[in-house]
ROKOLBA-562176 format. One line per 2 residues: number of its first residue (from 1); their letters; for each residue x, y, z of C-alpha. Coordinates in steps of 0.1 Angstrom, whole numbers. Layout:
N
NUM	A	X:Y:Z | ...
END
This chain:
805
1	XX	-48:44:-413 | -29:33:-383
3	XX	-51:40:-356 | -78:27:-379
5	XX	-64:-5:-386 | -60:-7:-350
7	XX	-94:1:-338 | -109:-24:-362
9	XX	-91:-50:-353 | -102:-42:-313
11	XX	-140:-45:-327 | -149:-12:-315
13	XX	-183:5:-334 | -162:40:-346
15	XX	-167:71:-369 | -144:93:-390
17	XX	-111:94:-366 | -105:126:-350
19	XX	-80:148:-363 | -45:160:-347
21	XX	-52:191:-328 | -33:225:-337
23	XX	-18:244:-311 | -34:279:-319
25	XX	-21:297:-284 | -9:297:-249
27	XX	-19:312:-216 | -9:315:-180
29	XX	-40:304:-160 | -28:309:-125
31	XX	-3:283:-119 | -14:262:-148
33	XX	1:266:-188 | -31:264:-204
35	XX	-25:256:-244 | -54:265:-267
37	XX	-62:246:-299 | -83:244:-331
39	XX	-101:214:-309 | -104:230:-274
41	XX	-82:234:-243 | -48:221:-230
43	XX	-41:224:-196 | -12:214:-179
45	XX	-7:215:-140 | 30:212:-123
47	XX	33:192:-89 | 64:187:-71
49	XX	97:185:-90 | 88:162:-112
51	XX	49:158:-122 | 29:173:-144
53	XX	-9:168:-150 | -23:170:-183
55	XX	-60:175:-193 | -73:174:-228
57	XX	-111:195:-225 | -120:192:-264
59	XX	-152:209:-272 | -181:190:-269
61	XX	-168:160:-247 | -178:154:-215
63	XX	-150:155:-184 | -156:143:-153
65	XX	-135:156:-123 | -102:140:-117
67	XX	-99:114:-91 | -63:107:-93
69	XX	-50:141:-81 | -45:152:-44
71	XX	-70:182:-42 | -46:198:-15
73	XX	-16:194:-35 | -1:227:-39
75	XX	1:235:-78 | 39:247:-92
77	XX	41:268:-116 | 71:260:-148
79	XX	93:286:-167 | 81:284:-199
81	XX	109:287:-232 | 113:284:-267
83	XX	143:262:-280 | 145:252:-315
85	XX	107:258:-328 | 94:242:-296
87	XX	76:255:-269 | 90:238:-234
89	XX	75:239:-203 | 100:236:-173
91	XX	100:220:-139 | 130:213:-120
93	XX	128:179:-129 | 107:174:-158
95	XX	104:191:-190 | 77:192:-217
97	XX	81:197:-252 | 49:209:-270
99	XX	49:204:-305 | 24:227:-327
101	XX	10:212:-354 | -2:186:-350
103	XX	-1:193:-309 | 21:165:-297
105	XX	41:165:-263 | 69:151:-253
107	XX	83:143:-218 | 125:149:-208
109	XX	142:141:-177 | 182:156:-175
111	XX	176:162:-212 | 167:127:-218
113	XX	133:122:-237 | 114:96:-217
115	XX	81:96:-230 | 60:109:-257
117	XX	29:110:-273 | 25:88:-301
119	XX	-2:100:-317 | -22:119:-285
121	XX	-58:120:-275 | -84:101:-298
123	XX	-124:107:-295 | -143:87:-313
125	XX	-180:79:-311 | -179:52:-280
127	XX	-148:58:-272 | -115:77:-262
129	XX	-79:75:-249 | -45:84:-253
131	XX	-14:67:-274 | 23:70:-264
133	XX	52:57:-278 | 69:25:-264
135	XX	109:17:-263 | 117:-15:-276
137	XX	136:-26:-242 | 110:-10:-221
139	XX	94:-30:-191 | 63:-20:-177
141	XX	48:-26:-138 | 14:-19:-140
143	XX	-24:-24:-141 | -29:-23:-102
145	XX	-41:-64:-91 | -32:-90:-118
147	XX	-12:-121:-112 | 9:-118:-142
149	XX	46:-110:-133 | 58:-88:-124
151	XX	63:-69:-162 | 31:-65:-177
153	XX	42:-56:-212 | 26:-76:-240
155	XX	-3:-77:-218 | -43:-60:-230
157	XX	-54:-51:-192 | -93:-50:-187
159	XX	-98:-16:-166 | -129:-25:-143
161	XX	-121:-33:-112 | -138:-70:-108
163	XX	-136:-98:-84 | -117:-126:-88
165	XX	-127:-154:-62 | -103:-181:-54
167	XX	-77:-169:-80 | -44:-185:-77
169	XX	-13:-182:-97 | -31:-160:-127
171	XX	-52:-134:-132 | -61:-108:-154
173	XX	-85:-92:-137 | -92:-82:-100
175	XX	-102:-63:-72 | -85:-33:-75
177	XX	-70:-22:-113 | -49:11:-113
179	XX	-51:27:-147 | -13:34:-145
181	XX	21:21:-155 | 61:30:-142
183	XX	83:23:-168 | 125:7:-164
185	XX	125:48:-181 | 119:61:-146
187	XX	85:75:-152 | 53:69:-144
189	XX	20:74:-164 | -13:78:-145
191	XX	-47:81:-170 | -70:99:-150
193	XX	-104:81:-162 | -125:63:-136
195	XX	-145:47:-171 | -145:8:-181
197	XX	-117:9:-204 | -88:-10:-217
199	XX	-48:-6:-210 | -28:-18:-234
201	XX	10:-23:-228 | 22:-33:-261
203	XX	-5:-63:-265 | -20:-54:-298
205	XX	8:-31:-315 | 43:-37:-298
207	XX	58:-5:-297 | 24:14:-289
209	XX	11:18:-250 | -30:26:-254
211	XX	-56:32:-230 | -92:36:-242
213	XX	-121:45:-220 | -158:41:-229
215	XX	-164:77:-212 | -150:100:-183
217	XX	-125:123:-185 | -94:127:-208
219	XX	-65:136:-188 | -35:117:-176
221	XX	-5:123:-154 | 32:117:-162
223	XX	60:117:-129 | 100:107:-135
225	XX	129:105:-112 | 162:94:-114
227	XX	155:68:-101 | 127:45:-89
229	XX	120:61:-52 | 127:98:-67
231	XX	93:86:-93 | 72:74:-66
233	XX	76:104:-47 | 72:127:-72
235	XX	44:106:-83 | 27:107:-47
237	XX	33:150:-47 | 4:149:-74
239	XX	-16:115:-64 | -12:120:-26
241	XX	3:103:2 | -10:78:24
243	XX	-17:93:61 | 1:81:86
245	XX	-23:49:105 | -27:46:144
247	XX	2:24:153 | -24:-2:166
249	XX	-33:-7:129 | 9:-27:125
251	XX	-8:-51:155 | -19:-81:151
253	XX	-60:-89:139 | -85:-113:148
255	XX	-105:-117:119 | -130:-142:103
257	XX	-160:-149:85 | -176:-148:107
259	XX	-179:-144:144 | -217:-148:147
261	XX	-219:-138:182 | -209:-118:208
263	XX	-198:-142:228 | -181:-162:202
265	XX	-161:-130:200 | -151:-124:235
267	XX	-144:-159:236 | -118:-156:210
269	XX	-105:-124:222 | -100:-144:254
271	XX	-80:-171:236 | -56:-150:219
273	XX	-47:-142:258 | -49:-174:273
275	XX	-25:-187:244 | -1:-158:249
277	XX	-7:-140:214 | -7:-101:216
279	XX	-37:-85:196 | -51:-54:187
281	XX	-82:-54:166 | -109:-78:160
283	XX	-132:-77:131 | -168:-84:127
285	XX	-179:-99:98 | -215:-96:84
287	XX	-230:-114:113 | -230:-82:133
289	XX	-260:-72:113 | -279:-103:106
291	XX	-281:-138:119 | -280:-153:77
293	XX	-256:-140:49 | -286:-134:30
295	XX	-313:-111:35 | -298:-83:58
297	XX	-271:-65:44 | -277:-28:45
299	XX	-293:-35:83 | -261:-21:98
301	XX	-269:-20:129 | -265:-45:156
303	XX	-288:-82:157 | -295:-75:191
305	XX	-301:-114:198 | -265:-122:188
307	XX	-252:-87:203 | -267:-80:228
309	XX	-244:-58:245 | -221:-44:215
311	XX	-212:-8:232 | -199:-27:262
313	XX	-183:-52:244 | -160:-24:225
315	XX	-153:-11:261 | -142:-42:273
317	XX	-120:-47:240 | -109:-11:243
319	XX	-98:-16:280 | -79:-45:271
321	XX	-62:-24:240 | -82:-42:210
323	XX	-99:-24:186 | -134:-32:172
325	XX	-131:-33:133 | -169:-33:118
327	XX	-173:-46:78 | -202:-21:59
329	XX	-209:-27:27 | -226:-3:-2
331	XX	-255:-25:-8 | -292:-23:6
333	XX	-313:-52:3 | -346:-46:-2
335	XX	-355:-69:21 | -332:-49:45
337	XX	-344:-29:80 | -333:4:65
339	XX	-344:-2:26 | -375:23:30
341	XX	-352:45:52 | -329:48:25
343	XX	-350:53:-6 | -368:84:16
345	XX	-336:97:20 | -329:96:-20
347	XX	-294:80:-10 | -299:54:-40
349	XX	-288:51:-76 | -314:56:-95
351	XX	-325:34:-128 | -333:53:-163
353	XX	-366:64:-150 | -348:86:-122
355	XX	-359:53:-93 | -341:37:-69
357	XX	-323:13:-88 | -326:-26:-79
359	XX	-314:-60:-92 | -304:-94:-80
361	XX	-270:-106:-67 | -258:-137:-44
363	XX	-271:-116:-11 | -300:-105:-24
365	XX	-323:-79:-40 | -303:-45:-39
367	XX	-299:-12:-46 | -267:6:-41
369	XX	-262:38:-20 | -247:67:-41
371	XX	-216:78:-30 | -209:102:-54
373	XX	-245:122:-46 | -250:144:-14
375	XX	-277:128:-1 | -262:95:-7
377	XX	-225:108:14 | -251:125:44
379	XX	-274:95:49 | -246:71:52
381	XX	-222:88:72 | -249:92:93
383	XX	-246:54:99 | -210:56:106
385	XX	-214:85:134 | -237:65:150
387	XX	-215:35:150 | -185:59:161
389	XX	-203:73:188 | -207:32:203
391	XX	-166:32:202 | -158:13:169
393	XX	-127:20:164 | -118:11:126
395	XX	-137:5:92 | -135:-24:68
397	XX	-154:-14:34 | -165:-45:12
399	XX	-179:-51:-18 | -163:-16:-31
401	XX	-157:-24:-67 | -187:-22:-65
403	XX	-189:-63:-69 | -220:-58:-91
405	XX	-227:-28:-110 | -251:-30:-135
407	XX	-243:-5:-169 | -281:6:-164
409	XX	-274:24:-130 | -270:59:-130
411	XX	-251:79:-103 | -255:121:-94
413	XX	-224:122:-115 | -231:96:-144
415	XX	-237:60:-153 | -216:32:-141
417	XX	-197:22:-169 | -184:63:-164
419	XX	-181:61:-130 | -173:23:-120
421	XX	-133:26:-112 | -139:50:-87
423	XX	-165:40:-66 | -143:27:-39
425	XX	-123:57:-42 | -152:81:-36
427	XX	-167:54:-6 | -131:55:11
429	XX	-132:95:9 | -165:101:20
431	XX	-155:82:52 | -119:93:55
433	XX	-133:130:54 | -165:122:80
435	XX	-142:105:108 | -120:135:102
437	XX	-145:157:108 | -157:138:137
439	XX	-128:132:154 | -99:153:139
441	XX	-73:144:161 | -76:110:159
443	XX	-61:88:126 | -89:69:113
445	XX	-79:32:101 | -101:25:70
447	XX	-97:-10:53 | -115:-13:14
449	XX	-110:-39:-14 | -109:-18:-43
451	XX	-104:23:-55 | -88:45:-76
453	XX	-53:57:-86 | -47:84:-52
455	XX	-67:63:-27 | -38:61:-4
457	XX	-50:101:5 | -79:88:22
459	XX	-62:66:51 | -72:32:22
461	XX	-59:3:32 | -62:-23:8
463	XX	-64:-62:4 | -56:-87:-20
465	XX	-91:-100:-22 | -108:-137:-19
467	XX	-73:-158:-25 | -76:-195:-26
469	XX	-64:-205:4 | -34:-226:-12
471	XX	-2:-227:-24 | -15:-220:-54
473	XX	-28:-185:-33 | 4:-175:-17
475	XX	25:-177:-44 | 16:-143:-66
477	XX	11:-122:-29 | 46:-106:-31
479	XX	43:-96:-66 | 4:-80:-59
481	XX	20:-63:-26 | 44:-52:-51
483	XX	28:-36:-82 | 0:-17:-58
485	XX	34:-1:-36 | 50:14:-64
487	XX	21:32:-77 | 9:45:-41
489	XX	-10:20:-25 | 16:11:4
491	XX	-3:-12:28 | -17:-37:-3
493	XX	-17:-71:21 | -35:-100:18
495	XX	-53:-125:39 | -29:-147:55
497	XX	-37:-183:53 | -57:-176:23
499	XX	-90:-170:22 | -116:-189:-1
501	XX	-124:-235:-1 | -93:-260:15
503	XX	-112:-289:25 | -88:-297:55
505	XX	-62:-275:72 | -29:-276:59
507	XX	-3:-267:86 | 27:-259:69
509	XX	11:-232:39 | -3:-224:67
511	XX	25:-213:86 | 48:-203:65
513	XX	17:-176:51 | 16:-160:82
515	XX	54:-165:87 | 61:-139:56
517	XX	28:-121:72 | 50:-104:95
519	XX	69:-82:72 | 39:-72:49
521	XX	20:-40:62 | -12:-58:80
523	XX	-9:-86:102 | -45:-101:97
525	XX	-52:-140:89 | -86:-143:77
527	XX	-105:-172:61 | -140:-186:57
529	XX	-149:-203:90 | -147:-238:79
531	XX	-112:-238:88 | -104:-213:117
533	XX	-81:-187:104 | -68:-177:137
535	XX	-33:-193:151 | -48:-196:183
537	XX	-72:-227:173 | -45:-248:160
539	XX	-24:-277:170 | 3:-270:195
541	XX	34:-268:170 | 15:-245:150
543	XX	6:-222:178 | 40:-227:191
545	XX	59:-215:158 | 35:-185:150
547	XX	34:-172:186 | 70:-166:184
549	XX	65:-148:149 | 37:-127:157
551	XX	57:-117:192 | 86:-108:167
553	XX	61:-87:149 | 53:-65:176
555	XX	93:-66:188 | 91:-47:153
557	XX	70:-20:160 | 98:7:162
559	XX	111:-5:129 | 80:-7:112
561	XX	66:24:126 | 93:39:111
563	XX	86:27:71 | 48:40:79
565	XX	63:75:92 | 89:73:56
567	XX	54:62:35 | 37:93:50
569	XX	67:114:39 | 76:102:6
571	XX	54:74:-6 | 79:52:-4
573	XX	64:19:4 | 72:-5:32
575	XX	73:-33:8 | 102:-23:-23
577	XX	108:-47:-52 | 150:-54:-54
579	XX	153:-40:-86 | 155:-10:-65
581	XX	187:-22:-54 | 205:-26:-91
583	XX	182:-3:-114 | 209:-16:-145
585	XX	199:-53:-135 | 166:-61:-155
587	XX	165:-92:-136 | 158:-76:-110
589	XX	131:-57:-125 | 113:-91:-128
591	XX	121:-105:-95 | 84:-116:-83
593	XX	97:-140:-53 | 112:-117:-29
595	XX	114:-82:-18 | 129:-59:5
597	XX	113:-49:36 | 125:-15:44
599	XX	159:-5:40 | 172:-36:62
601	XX	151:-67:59 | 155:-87:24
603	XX	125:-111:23 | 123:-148:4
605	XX	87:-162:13 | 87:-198:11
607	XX	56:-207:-16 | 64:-247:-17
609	XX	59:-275:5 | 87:-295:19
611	XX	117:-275:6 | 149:-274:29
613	XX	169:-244:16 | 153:-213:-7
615	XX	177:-196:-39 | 173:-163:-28
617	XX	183:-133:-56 | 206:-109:-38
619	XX	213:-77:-50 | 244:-71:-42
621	XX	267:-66:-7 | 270:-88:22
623	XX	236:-102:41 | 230:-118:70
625	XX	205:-145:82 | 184:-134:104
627	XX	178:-167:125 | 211:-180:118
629	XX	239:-153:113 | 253:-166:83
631	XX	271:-143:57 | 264:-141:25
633	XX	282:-120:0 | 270:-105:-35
635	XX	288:-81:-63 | 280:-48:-52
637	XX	266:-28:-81 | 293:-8:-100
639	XX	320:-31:-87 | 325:-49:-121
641	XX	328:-85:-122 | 329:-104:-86
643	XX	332:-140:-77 | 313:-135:-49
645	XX	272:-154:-61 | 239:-134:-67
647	XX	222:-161:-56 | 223:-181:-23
649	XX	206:-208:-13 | 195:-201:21
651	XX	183:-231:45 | 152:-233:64
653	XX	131:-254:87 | 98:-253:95
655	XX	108:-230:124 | 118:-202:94
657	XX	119:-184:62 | 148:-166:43
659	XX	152:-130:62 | 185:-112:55
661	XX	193:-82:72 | 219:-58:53
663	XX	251:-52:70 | 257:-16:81
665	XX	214:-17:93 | 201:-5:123
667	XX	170:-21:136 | 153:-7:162
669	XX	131:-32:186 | 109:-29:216
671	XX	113:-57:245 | 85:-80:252
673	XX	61:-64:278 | 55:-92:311
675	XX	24:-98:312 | 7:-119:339
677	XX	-3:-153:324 | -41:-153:305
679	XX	-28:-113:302 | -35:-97:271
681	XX	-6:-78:255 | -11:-52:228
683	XX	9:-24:212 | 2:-6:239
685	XX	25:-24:259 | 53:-27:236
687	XX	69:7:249 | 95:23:236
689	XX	111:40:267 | 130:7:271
691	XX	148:-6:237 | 171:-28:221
693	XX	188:-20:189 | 208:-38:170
695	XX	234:-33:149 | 246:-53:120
697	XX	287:-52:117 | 304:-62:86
699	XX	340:-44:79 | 330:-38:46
701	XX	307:-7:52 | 328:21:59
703	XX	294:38:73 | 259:37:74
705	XX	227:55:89 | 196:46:107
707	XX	165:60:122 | 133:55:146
709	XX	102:75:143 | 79:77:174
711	XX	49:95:189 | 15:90:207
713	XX	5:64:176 | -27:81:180
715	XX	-25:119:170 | -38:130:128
717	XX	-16:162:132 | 17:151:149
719	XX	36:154:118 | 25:190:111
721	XX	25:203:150 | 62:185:159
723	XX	48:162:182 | 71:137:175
725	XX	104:122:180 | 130:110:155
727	XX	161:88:172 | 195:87:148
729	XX	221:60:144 | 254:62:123
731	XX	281:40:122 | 314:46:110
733	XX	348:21:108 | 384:37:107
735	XX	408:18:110 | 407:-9:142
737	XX	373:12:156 | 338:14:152
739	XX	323:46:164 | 286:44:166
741	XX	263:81:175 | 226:75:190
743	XX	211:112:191 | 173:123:199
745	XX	151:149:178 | 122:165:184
747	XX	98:164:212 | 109:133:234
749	XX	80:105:240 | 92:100:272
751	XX	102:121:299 | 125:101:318
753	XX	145:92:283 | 150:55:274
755	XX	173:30:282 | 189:13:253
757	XX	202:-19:247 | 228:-17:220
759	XX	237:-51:206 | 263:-50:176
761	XX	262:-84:154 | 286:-98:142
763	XX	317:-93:156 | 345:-115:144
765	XX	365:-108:176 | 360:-95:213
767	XX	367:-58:214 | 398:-40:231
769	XX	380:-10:246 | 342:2:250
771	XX	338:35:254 | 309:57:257
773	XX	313:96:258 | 350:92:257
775	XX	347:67:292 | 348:34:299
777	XX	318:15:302 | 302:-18:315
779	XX	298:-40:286 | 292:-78:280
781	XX	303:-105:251 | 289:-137:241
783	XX	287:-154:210 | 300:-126:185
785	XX	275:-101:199 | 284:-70:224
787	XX	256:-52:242 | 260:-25:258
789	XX	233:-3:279 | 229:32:270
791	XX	210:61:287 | 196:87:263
793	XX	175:119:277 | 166:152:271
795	XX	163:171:237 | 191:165:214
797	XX	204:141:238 | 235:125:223
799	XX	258:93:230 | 288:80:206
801	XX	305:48:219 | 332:40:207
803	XX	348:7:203 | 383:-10:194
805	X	380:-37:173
END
């Protein structure tokens, strides 16, 4: 009567309810536990230490594949018991207790039961889903893109990913949803349906999470951890993990709507140098492949008039070490160059009468190429290795939703409303797999605005969509960043400056956008072109502030490199909400404002005009200012009650935002390259041979660790064939000295080692003694900091210097 009640009040057209399954029997399938029932099959699938896959395949309902899971990931197989009348399937960090009759499972992590099923699977005539049970202190991230908060209990999420034009400081539904949750429990819970659907996180009955799907298939995921990092990467063992991207991708972009022409772009490739900016990729808009926004998308391939030599234009970029990013988009026009090309190739969704399907939308008459259908993968790759072959050298995918997607249109694998969630998802793996293919030693850097739970496997790099280009529009960024990291999707960014309308430029949003845009995973401003949304064509204080920020960007390679390398490895992502910090502190949990970036970097973006200091959440231990040096001090967790604040107030001018760097951190940095003047620099340049790292000294960490990932930046297999290099730090205080070990793994980048420029920070007092390798050393103070210069070379190559405080 419940689940009736429920439904009725949802207005959904239903039958008879289904009944509760029986368990009837059990079965090793391989690696899979395989339950059968009185309504059909079971089957659950280990990954990791801590994730298990289930699938519901009742008789007579249509599944569709799963999307969600890595199809590399190496199954594990449980030890299966029976403990008090239950049957429990073990992994070695998750255990599932299967209930008979009527089948119900339950989820246990160290013996603690973290999730269950409230009532299971439902089927009814239009629809299906799952029910689980809901703690009454539970908080719940979730729902991929809303602008909501940061918990998204309490909260009825539409599950069709949708786009949401000029949104500001809410919205409910967006570009990219992820039909998934991670609980304050330490789990996360992953429905594998690519269907329009609903996910409801306590909305409609408070101590009930629902998801309910039109169609697709009826199978979900559950990962837990003990703690928050330990559930993402036991999540990411089952969903996949984001490849690791050509360094150039951490450079910075030049990127509009629209450069029209060629020369409009080489003229503002050429401005980026004249002003002193680095650079590293350039992207063309629509304009590459027709003069209007209307009428030619689905041409892709070059206006000749306005391009009239695009091949050596990407040679010229190239040789100057920027990229050439091209935008595609899944839509033909019928008015289109390749419309006739395309409908002979049956590459098109078709309509109920099994024809190219076609209706109207703001660029035109369309059809929509079938991603999901053979024909539809062959004919446009085909594109793509033809634009490869001219030297483009990374992918922007538009429109992906797909941004209109009519319930009539019928894909090789079903209908849209089945299939609509993971159209982006099957577009980004289609082109992930083809550049692969074509160029498998290369990493191929693939931008789209919307997918599926798992995306990250396919190189996706996601945006944030059309944001108002506001304050209004930077305000929700960190928390978007935010929800899409913790449930895979690492390099979620957004268009710095803002994107869509502003009737005049607005300096300071401006700049203090694109000041927080250097510790989110893309550097790219982009805008419509009634405002130019490149520093470069702004007044000289503007240009002035940014260049130094987007020169500290690239000083931050090594350190950023590194959180990519970590992402690859764990899923961890670069940007990590502070509750990470304090998991006990459910303010934390909340905290929508500020983040960390890395292990070091704690990040406040300023989101108001005109402010002079920022209250800035700290979660515990002693921070410094990055511009300024100050100290601040916090209660550390477990340390009881403190005196010392959890919240600052941290000052700022124009010139900067809150950055704190944690005491005890290492941060590696390359040096600015010269470059002769109207010289472009790019990350090329930033070497690593010659480096400065700093170190952060506060007496009250005993010791700490640190570490820089390097390699060619351009090689798809270095992880797997060693061909890279991993540098070590540790510190360590006893008594009156600091002893602090540099050693080299791996395959060295450089032959003739580096040179290192040790700085340690903060120094209260000018040292006794330096001493490297147990002899004295050349060594200079000024202003609280020691630097000291440090050869390191060869394999294994270690230094510890040692100095008396």
């Amino acid at each position: 009567m419940k689940n009736l009640l429920w439904i009725l009040m949802a207005g959904l057209s239903i039958s008879t309810a289904a009944q509760a399954a029986v368990l009837k029997g059990h079965h090793f399938d391989g690696n899979n536990l395989v339950l059968t029932t009185d309504e059909g099959l079971v089957t659950l699938s280990g990954y990791g230490d801590g994730a298990v896959a289930v699938h519901y395949a009742n008789d007579g309902v249509k599944q569709l594949p799963s999307f969600a899971l890595d199809e590399t990931a190496a199954l594990v197989r449980g030890a299966l018991h029976k403990r008090n009348g239950l049957l429990q399937y073990q992994l070695p960090e998750l255990t599932v207790a299967i209930q008979s009759s009527p089948l119900q499972l339950s989820f246990y992590h160290e013996g603690k039961q973290i999730l269950a099923e409230e009532s299971g699977l439902f089927v009814h005539d239009n629809i299906r889903g799952f029910r689980f049970a809901l703690d009454e202190d539970e908080k719940l991230i979730g729902g991929g893109q809303r602008v909501l908060g940061m918990d998204r209990r309490g909260h009825r999420l539409p599950m069709y990913n949708k786009a949401s034009y000029g949104y500001t400081t809410h919205a409910e539904q967006m570009y990219y949803g992820l039909s998934a949750v991670m609980s304050s429990n330490k789990y996360a819970l992953v429905f594998d349906n690519s269907a329009t659907g609903w996910l409801d996180l306590g909305k409609t009955e408070p101590d009930v999470l629902q998801f309910e799907a039109q169609a697709g298939r009826t199978a979900y995921l559950v990962a837990a951890g003990s703690n928050y990092p330990e559930v993402i990467e036991n999540l990411t063992a089952a969903t996949g993990r984001q490849p690791l991207p050509p360094r150039w991708a951490l450079g910075n972009f030049a990127s509009r709507f629209g450069y029209h022409t060629e020369q409009e772009a080489r003229d503002t490739v050429n401005t980026f140098a004249k002003e002193d900016y680095p650079l590293d990729a350039i992207v063309l808009d629509l304009y590459w492949f027709g003069k209007d926004v209307q009428g030619h998308m689905g041409n892709l391939d070059w206006d000749s008039e306005a391009w009239p030599t695009p091949e050596k234009m990407i040679s010229d970029f190239s040789d100057k070490g920027v990229n050439t990013i091209l935008i595609t988009e899944p839509f033909v026009l019928t008015t289109s160059k390749r419309w006739d090309e395309a409908v002979k190739a049956g590459a098109l969704a078709q309509n109920f009468a099994g024809e190219p399907k076609t209706f109207d939308f703001y660029f035109g008459n369309t059809g929509l190429i079938d991603v999901f259908s053979p024909k539809g993968q062959d004919w446009f790759m085909g594109i793509y290795n033809t634009l490869l072959e001219q030297g483009v050298g990374g992918w922007w995918g538009d429109l992906g939703e797909p941004e209109v997607h009519t319930h009539d249109t019928v894909h090789s694998l079903g209908s849209a409303d089945e299939i609509h969630n993971a159209y982006g998802h099957e577009w980004a793996k289609l082109l992930y797999q083809g550049l692969m293919q074509a160029q498998p030693h290369k990493r191929p850097m693939i931008m789209m605005r919307s997918g599926f739970v798992g995306s990250q496997r396919y190189g996706l790099i996601p945006w944030t969509g059309d944001v108002s280009r506001s304050w209004g529009g930077l305000k929700p960024q960190v928390e978007l960043s935010l929800q899409m990291g913790l449930l895979g999707l690492g390099y979620t960014h957004s268009d710095l400056g803002g994107f869509a309308g502003g009737e005049q430029f607005e300096p300071e949003m401006y700049t203090r956008w694109l000041q927080y845009g250097v510790f989110q995973p893309v550097y790219r401003p982009h805008a419509q072109e009634n405002i130019a949304p490149e520093p470069v064509f702004h007044d000289q204080q503007t240009r002035d502030i940014l260049r130094d920020f987007v020169k500290l960007r690239y000083r931050l390679l090594p350190y950023n490199y590194t959180l990519a390398y970590h992402n690859s490895l764990t899923g961890m992502p670069l940007m990590r909400p502070l509750m990470f910090e304090n998991e006990a502190d459910m303010a934390l949990f909340d905290n929508k404002d500020a983040y960390l970036w890395g292990d070091a970097f704690l990040v406040a973006p300023v989101t108001d005009p005109g402010v002079a200091s920022v209250a800035v959440e700290l979660p515990g231990g002693v921070w410094f200012d990055y511009f300024t040096g100050a100290r601040y001090e916090s209660a550390t967790p477990g340390q009881g009650d403190s005196q010392a604040p959890s919240t600052v107030n941290v000052p700022v001018t124009l010139q900067t935002i809150p950055v704190l760097v944690r005491a005890g951190s290492f941060i590696p940095m390359a040096i600015e390259p010269q470059k002769a003047d109207g010289e472009l620099a790019s990350s090329r340049d930033y070497r690593t041979d010659k480096l400065q790292l700093d170190f952060y000294f506060d007496k009250s960490v005993s010791h700490s660790k640190g570490e820089m990932f390097d390699d060619d930046g351009i090689g798809a297999d270095n992880l797997q064939t060693g061909n890279f290099e991993l540098l070590e730090f540790s510190s360590r205080v006893q008594g009156d000295a600091l002893t602090l070990t540099l050693q080299s793994r791996g395959k060295p980048q450089y032959a003739e080692g580096r040179a290192i420029a040790l700085r340690v920070l903060q120094l209260a007092d000018k040292p006794s003694e330096v001493m490297l390798g147990g002899q004295s050393v050349a060594w200079q103070w000024q202003q609280g900091v020691l630097t000291v210069n440090i050869p390191l070379k060869g394999v294994d190559a270690v230094q510890t210097l040692k100095i008396k405080l």
